[in-house]
N, C-alpha and C positions, 0 to 999 in steps of 0.2 A: 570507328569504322569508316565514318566518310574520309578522315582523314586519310587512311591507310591507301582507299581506295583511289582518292586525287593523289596519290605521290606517284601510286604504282601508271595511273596515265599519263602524267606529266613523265618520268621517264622513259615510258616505251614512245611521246611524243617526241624527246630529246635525241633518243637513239633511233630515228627515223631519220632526225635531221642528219646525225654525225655519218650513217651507212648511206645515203644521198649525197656526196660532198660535190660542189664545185670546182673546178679547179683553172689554173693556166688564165688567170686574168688578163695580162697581157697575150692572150693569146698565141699560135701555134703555125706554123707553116711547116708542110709537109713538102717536100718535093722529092722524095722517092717511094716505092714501094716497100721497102724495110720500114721506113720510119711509121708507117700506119701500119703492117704485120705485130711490130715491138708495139703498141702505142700503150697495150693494156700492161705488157711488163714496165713498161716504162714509166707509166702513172697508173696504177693498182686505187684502186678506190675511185678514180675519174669517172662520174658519170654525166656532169655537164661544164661543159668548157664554157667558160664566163667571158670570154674573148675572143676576138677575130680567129675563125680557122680558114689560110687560105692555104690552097691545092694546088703546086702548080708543079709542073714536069709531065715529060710526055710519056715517060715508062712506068704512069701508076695506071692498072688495073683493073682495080677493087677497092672497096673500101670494107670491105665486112673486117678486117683487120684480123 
């Protein structure tokens, strides 16, 4: 039973970590409005960029993407 029950946490811990993923190590520059619109089609599962994100151009907006 204890066993059952450490396998079934240790995987719901593993699959916390895989639906969290990091991405874009070398990091990311945006300099248009399209490219932060697209940014979630573009990288699907991105929820923290591990690398420099810098912004530059004078026709972004927004960032809510």
């Amino acid at each position: 039973m204890k066993t059952t029950t450490l396998l079934i946490a240790f995987s719901f811990f593993f699959q916390t970590l895989t639906i969290s993923q990091t991405c874009l190590p070398e990091g990311i520059t945006f300099s248009t409005q399209a490219e932060i619109d697209n940014f979630q089609t573009n990288y699907p599962g991105c929820t923290e960029i591990s690398g420099v994100v810098t912004i530059k151009g004078n026709n972004i907006t927004n960032l809510d993407g």
